[in-house]
N, C-alpha and C positions, 0 to 999 in steps of 0.2 A: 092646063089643068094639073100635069103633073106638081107644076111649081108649086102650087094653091097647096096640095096636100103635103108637101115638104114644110111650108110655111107654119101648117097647120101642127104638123110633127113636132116640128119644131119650137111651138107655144104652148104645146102639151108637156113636153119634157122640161120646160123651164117650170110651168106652172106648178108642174108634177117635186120637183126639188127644192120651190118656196115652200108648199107644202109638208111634205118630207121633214122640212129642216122647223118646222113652227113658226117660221116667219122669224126666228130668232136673230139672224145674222150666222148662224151657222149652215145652213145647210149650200153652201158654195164652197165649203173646201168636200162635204161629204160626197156628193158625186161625182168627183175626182179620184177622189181616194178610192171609191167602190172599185171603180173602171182598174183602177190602177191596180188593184191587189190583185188581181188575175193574174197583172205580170210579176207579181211579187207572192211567193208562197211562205203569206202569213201563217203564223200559230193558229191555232185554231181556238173560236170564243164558245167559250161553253154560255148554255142561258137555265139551264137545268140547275136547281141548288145543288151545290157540291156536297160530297158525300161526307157526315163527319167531321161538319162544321159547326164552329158555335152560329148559334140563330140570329146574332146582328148581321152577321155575312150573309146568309142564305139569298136575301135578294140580288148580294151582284153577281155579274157575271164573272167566269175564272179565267184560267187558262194553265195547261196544263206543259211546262218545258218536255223536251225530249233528252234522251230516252225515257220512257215513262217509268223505268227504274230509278231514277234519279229520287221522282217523289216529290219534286218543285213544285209550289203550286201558284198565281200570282190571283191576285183580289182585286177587279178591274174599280174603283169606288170611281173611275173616272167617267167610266162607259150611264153610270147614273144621269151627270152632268150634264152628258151629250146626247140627248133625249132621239135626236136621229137615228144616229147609231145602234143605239136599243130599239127605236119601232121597226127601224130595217134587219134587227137583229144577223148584221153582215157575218159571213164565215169568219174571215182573216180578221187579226187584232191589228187594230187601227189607233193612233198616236198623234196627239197635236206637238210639233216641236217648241222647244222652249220651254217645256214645263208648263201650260196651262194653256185652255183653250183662248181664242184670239179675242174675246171679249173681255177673257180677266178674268170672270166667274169660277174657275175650279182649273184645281191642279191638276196635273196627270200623277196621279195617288195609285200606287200598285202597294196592296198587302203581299208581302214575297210570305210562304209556309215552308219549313223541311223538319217536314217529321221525324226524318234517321236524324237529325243535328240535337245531341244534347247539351255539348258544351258549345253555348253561340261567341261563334268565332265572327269578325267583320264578312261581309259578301261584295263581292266586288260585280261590277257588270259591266263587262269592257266592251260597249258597240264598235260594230265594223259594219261600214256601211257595203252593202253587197253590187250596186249600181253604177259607182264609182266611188273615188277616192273619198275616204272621211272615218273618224273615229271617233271614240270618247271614253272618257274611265269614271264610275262613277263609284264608291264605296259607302257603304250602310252599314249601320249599326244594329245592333241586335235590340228589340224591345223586351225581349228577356222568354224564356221557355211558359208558355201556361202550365196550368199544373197537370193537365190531361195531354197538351196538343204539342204542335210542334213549337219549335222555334220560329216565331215570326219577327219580320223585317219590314218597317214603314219606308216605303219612298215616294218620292217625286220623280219619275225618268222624266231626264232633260236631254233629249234629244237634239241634235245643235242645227239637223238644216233635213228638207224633206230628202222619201228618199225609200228606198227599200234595207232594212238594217237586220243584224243577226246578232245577238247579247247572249252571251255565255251568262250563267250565272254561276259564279262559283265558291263557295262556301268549304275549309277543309278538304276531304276529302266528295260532297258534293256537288254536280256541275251538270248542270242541266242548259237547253241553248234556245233561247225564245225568236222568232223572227217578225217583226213588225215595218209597217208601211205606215211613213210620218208621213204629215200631210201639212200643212202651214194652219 
């Protein structure tokens, strides 16, 4: 009898992550990654419109670098993409390596914001992977200051292998540090 109910557990939890995922092909790296971020102390996703934003952003999720003085703010347009993701509306910021999810359909698009930045200088975001050995450097360009807001920074992070990671992001004199669990 015991087995019977393991078996059963155990068709519920798959059934339970097709679902999850839309039947998309994504939702097999999502429940991996969930578990995973436990052991990894993600950034935290905001799902609330960020304060102070123009109104095309207002639906995606943020996230907010540390120290909260820093002022970084990052514009998930990817977390749209990966519709999982958003219905589970997970704590920790979650990341497909390679720059775009495994189907092809959407990049890993972060809107970087620094409000103290008037003169926009290049931003650099050097990952270090926290798990074991691994790095990367990646540098952005400035899309230029709005007339109200901060300086904002289009990217793509291309994270090069899964993994639990830590990216400074640093600009001038600001430098804020995000942490994300890639996931394949």
């Amino acid at each position: 009898m015991p087995s019977r109910l393991i078996d059963l557990a155990v068709l519920g939890l798959v059934v339970a992550g097709f679902v999850a995922g839309g039947g998309d092909g994504v939702a097999a790296a999502v429940p991996s990654g969930v578990l995973a971020s436990s052991r990894c102390e993600a950034t935290r996703v905001h799902y609330r419109p960020y304060a102070g934003v123009e109104a095309g952003l207002a639906p995606y999720p943020w996230i907010a670098a540390s120290p909260t003085s820093a002022s970084i703010v990052g514009h998930l347009f990817y977390y749209a993409a990966v519709k999982a993701w958003m219905r589970a509306q997970a704590p920790g910021l979650e990341i497909y390596t390679g720059g775009q999810t495994p189907n092809g359909r959407a990049s890993m698009k972060v809107l970087w914001d620094f409000p103290r930045v008037k003169t926009p200088l290049p931003v650099q975001l050097r990952g270090k992977r926290l798990d074991r050995a691994g790095s990367f450097v990646q540098t952005l360009s400035p899309a230029g200051p709005t007339r109200t807001g901060p300086t904002e920074y289009p990217s793509i992070v291309d994270v090069p292998a899964p993994g639990c990671w830590r990216l400074p992001v640093t600009t001038g004199t600001s430098v804020g540090r995000v942490t994300m669990l890639a996931v394949r």
